[in-house]
C-alpha positions in Angstrom: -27.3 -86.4 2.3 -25.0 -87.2 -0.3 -25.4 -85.7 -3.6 -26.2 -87.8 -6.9 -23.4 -87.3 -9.1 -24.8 -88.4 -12.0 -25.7 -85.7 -14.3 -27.7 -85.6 -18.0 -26.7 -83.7 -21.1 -29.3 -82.8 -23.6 -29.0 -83.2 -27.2 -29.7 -80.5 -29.4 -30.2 -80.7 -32.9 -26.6 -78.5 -34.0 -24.7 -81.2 -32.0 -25.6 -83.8 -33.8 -26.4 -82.5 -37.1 -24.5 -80.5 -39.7 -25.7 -76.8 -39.2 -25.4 -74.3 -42.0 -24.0 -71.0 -41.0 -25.5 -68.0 -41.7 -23.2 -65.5 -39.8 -21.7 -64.6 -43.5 -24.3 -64.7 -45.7 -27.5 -63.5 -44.3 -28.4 -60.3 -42.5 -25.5 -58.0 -41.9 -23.2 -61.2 -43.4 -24.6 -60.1 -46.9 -22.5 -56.8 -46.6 -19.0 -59.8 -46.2 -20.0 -61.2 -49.4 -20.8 -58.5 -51.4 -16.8 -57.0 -49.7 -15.6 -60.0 -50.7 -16.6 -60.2 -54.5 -15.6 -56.4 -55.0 -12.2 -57.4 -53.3 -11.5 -59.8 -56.1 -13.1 -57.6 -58.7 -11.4 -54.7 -57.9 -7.9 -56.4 -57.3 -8.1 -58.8 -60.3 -8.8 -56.0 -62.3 -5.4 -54.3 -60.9 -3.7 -57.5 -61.8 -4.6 -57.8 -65.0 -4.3 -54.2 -65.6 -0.6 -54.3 -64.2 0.1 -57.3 -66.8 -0.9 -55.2 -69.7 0.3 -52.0 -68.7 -3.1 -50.1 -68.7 -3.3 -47.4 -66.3 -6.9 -46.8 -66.7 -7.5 -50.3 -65.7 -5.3 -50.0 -62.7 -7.2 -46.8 -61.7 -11.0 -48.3 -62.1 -9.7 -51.5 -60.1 -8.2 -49.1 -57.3 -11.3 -47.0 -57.1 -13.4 -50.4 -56.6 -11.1 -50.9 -53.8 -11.4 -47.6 -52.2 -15.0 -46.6 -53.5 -16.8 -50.3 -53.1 -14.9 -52.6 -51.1 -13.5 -50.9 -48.2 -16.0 -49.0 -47.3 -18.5 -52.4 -47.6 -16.3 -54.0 -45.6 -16.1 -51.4 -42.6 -20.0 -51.0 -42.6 -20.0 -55.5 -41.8 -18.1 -54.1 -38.2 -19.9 -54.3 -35.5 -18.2 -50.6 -34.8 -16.9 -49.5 -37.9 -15.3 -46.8 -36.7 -12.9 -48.3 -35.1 -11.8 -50.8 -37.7 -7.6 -48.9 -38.2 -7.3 -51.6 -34.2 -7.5 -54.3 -36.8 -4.2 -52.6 -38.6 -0.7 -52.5 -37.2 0.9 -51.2 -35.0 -2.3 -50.2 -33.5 -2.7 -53.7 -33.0 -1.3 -57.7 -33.2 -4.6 -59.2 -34.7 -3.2 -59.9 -37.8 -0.6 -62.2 -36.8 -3.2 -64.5 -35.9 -6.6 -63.4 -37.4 -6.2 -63.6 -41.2 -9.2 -60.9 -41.6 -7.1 -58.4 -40.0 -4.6 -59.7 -42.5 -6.8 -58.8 -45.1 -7.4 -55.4 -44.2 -3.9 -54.5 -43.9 -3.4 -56.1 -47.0 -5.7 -54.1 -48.8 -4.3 -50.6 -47.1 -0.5 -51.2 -48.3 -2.3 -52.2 -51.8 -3.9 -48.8 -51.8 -0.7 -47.4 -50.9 1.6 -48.8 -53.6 -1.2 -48.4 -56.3 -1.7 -44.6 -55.6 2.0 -44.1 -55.3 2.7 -45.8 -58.6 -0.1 -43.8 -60.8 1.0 -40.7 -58.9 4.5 -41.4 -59.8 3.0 -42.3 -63.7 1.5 -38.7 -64.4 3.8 -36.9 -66.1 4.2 -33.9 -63.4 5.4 -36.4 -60.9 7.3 -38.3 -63.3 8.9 -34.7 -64.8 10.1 -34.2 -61.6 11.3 -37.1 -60.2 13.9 -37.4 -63.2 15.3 -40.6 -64.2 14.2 -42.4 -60.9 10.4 -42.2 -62.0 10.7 -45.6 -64.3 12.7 -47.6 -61.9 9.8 -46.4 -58.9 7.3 -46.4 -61.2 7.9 -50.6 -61.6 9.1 -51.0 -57.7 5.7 -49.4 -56.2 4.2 -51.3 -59.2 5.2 -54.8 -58.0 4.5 -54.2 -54.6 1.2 -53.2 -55.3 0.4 -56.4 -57.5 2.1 -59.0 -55.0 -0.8 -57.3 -52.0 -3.2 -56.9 -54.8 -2.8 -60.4 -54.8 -2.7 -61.3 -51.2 -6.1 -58.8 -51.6 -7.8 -61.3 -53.9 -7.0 -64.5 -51.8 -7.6 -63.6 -48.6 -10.8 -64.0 -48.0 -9.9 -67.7 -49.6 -7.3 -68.0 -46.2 -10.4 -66.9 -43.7 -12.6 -69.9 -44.6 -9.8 -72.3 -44.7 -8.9 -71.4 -41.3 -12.9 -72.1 -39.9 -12.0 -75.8 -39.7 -15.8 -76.4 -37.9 -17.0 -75.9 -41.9 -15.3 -79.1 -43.6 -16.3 -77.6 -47.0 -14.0 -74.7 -46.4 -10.6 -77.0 -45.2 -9.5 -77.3 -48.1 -6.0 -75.5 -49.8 -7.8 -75.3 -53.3 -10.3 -72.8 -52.0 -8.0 -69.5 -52.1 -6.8 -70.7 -55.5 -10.5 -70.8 -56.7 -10.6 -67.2 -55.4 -7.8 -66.0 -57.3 -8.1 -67.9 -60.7 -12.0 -66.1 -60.4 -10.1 -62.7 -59.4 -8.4 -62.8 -62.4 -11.0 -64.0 -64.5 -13.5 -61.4 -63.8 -10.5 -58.8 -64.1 -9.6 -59.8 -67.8 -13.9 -59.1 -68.0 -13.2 -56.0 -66.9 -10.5 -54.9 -69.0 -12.6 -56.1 -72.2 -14.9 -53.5 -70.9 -12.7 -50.9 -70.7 -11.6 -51.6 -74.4 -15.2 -51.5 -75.3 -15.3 -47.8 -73.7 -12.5 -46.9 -75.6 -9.3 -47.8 -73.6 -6.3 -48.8 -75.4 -6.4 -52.6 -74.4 -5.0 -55.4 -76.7 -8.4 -56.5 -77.1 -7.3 -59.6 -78.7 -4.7 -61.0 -76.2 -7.7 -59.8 -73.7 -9.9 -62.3 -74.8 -7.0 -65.0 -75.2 -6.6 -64.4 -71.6 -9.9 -64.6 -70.5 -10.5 -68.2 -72.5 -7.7 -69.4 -70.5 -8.5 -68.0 -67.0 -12.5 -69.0 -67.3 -11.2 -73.0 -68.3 -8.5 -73.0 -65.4 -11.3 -71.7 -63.3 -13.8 -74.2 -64.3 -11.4 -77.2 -63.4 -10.4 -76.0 -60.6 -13.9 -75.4 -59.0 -14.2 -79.5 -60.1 -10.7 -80.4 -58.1 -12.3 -78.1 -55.0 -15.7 -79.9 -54.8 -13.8 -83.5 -55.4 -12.0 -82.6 -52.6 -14.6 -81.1 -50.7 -16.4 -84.1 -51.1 -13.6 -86.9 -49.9 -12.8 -84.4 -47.0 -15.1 -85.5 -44.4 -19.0 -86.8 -45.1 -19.9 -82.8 -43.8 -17.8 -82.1 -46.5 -19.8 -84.5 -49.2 -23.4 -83.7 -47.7 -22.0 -79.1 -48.9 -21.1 -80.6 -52.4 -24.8 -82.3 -52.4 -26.0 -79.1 -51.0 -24.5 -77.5 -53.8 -25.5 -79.9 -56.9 -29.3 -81.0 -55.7 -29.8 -78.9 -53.3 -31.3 -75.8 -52.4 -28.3 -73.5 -53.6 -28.4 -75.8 -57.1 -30.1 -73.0 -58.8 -27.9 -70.6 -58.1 -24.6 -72.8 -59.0 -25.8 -74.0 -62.3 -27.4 -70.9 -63.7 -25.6 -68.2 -61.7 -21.9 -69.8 -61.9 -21.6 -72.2 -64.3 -24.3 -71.5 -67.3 -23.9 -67.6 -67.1 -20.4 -67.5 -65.1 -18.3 -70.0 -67.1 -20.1 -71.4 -70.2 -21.9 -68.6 -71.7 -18.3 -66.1 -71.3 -16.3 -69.2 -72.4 -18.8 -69.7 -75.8 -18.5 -66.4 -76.5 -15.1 -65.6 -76.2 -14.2 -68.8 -78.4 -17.2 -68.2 -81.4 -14.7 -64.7 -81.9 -12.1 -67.1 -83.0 -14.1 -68.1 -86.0 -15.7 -64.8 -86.4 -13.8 -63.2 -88.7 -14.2 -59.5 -87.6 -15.2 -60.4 -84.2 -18.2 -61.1 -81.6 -20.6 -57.5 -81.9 -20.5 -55.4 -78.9 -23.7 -56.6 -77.4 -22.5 -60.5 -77.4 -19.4 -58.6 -75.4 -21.6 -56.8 -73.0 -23.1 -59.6 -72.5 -20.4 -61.9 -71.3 -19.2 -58.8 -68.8 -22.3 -59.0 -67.2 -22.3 -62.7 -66.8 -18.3 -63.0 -66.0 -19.6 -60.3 -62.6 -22.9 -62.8 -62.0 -20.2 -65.6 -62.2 -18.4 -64.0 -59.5 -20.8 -63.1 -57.2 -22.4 -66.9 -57.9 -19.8 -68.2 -56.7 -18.9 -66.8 -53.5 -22.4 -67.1 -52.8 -22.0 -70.7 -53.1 -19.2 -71.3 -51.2 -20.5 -69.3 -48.4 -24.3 -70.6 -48.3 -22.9 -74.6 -48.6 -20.9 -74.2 -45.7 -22.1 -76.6 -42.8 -21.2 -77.2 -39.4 -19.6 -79.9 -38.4 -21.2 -81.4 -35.3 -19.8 -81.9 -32.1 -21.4 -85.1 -31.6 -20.6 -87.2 -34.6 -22.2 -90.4 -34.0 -24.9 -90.4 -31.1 -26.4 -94.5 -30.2 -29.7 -94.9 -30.2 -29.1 -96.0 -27.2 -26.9 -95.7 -24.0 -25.8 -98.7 -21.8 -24.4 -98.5 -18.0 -21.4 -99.5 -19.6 -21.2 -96.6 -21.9 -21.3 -94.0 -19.6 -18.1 -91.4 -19.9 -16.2 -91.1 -16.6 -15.1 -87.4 -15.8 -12.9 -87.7 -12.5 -15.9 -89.0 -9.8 -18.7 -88.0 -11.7 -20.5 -90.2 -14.2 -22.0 -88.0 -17.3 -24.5 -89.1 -19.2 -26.0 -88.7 -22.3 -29.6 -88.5 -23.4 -30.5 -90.7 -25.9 -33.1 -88.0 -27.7 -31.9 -88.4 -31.1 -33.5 -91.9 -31.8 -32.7 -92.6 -35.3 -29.3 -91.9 -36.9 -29.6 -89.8 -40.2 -28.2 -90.7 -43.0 -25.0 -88.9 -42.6 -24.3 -90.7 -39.2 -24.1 -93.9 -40.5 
């Protein structure tokens, strides 16, 4: 007896709809978030602390590194113990996988940044002669160009997940690092609050700029975002009306950008300053910003389908030819959403 050829594919909703993940942002993905904001606390803080020469600042941002982030990041692995495969040469992932990129990324900044406060105490330095200043600023600058690569990575991982249109985009790791930085020069105010010796003034100069280049380029991302693809558009819509609204106009940009931004600037025209409680108070909202906002970007994401378009319904003369075999496909979704059309 011959064998009908013709066979049926059944719809399902995630082919024809746009999904939201959850593999980073629920469950075990909270522990990736919570990595990933520390990784740009921590190495933003470096940053900034490299550009104004504070070694306390560099210290605190390395321990967040090695205290917070690292170890965060190793409990999200399925086996943790056996995350050092991800690093070369115990392995080739990271010429293709830009997590394992950001891993070894984050072990040579360790490296460098030890090296160069080792090399700063004035034992070391006593010992090493003239040559401490000169590696002083060489372990220095390699430690703040991976301190960098540190804060943007995680940008790179979701730009690579092409399947979640709201991540293709180049702006993405630039958000990341303009936030980095932002939440570092935060940081340092803190640390001049505690008593550091931090140029409290350029500080705050600094973080007015970094907060208003942050805030435009978040608009240029979601503009983007939203011409990208209509998956794209339907994040952004997620992300304005939707359910994560709450969380992107109080968490990022009312506490995150606004309230920081208002009270760095009403210092200008104080004339001995903001108190230390109106401070306080815009560290605490520049680290709710940051954690706002890769909250955002990870709970918008949605799947694109693999069914873009599906008829309502399917004709003889429709039918896809595969070789001998004539595949059809169910027409179970009977109205088109709104997306679709």
């Amino acid at each position: 007896m011959k064998m009908n050829t013709r066979q049926w594919m059944v719809t399902h909703e995630w082919m024809v709809k746009p999904m939201p993940q959850k593999e980073w942002i629920e469950k075990r993905g909270i522990l990736l978030w919570i990595s990933e904001v520390l990784s740009g606390l921590g190495a933003g803080l470096f940053l900034v602390s490299l550009f104004m020469n504070n070694r306390p600042g560099m210290a605190i941002g390395l321990l967040i590194i090695i205290c917070l982030k690292l170890p965060v990041h190793i409990a999200y692995f399925g086996k943790p113990l056996r995350f050092w495969r991800t690093m070369p040469p115990f392995s080739n992932a990271w010429k293709t996988s830009w997590s394992a990129r950001g891993v070894a990324f984050t072990m040579v900044f360790t490296s460098f940044a030890l090296a160069q406060l080792a090399i700063g105490q004035s034992d070391i330095g006593g010992f090493l002669g003239p040559a401490a200043t000169p590696l002083y600023w060489i372990s220095g600058g390699i430690a703040g160009i991976f301190a960098l690569l540190t804060c943007v990575y995680s940008g790179f991982i979701l730009n690579s997940c092409k399947s979640v249109p709201f991540w293709s985009t180049g702006t993405l790791p630039i958000v990341f690092l303009l936030t980095g930085i932002a939440e570092g020069f935060g940081l340092i105010i803190a640390i001049g609050l505690a008593g550091g010796n931090v140029n409290m003034a350029s500080a705050e100069m600094w973080s007015r700029v970094t907060l208003t280049a942050n805030a435009f380029i978040i608009i240029i991302y979601l503009v983007n975002a939203s011409y990208s693809s209509a998956v794209g558009k339907i994040s952004v819509e997620e992300l304005i009306t939707g359910k994560v609204a709450v969380v992107f106009w109080v968490g990022l940009i009312a506490l995150g950008i606004v309230l920081p931004l208002g009270i760095s600037v009403s210092s200008i025209y104080a004339g001995g300053g903001v108190s230390s409680v109106m401070q306080i108070t815009a560290i605490v909202c520049h680290a709710i910003g940051a954690f706002s906002l890769k909250y955002c970007v990870l709970k918008a994401g949605l799947y694109q389908p693999l069914i873009p378009k599906v008829p309502a319904v399917m004709n003889a003369k429709q039918q896809i030819k595969a070789g001998s075999s004539n595949v059809l496909v169910t027409p179970s979704v009977r109205k088109q959403s709104s997306w679709q059309e």
